[in-house]
N, C-alpha and C positions, 0 to 999 in steps of 0.2 A: 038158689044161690045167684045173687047178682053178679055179672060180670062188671071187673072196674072199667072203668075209662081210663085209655094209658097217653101221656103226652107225647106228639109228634117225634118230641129228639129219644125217645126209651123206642117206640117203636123201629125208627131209624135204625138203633145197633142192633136191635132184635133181628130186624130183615138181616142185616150183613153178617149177622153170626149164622142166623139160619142159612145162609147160600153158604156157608165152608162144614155145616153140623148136617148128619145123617140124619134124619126124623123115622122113629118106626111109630107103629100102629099099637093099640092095647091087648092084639089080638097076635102082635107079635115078639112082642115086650114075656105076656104068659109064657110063650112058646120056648122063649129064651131064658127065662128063670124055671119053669116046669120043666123044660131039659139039663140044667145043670149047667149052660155054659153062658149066662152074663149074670151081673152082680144089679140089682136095681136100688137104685139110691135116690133117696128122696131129697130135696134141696131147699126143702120148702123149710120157713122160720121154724122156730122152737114150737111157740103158739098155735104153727097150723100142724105140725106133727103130734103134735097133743093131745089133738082131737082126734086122732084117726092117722093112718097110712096105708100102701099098698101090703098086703101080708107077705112077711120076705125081706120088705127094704129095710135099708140100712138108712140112715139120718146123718148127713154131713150138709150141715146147712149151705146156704149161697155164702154167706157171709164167712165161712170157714174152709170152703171144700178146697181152694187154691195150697192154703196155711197146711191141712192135715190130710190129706189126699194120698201122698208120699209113703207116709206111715201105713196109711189103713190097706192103702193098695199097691204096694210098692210093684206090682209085675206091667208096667205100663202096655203091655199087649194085650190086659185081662179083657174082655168085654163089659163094657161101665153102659148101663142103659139109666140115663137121669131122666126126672121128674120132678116138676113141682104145680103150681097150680091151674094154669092155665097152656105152659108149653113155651113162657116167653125167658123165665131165669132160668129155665133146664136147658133152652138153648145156648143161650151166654155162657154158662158154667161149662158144657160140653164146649164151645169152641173155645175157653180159657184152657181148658185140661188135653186139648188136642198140642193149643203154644205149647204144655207144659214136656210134651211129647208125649201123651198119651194115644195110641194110637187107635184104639174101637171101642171107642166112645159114640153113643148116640143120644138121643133128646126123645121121648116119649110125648106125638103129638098129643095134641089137647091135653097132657098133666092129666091132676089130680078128677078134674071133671069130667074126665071122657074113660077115667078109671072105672066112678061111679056110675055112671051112665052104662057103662058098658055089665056093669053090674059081676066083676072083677072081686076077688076076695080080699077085705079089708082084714085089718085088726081095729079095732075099737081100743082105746085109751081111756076113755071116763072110765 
């Protein structure tokens, strides 16, 4: 899987979301869904949930999670651990859902490929 190349100004708000967003690990991210107390949700488009996700998450895209957030998790204390493909729009989303007053919220470093790598249990969509 090739990693993209991201321009100067994405990365820019990426760093400054990451310095106010909690980053966990893939090994801590399990830990908190295989014991019952955070919710993991994946951020990533339609397209890339399609193909596969973390087993467990739940799909509230980047482009919607602000919009339907309220609804699907109204308890703002719940523990929200996001993900998407590489760790950069699961941060942004996590520091959007913190303004929203969400308060334990976190970003799953490396996303989607430090899932698989880490060889973490998917679901399969095809």
């Amino acid at each position: 899987m090739a990693h993209k190349v991201h321009s100067p100004g994405f990365l820019a708000i990426v760093n400054e979301a990451k310095s106010r967003v909690r980053e966990v690990s893939v090994a801590d991210t399990l830990h908190a869904v295989n014991g019952g107390s955070a919710r993991l949700v994946d951020v990533r488009e339609d397209n890339e949930w399609a193909t596969g996700h973390a087993r467990g998450a739940e799909h509230l895209s980047r482009g919607i999670i602000e919009r339907d957030i309220e609804t699907v998790v109204p308890d703002k204390d719940e523990e929200l651990i996001l993900y998407c493909g590489g760790g950069f729009r699961a941060a942004l989303a996590a520091d959007s859902l913190q303004k929203m007053g969400y308060t334990n919220v976190a970003s799953m470093a490396g996303g989607w490929r430090a899932w698989l790598e880490a060889n973490a249990p998917v679901q399969d969509n095809r």
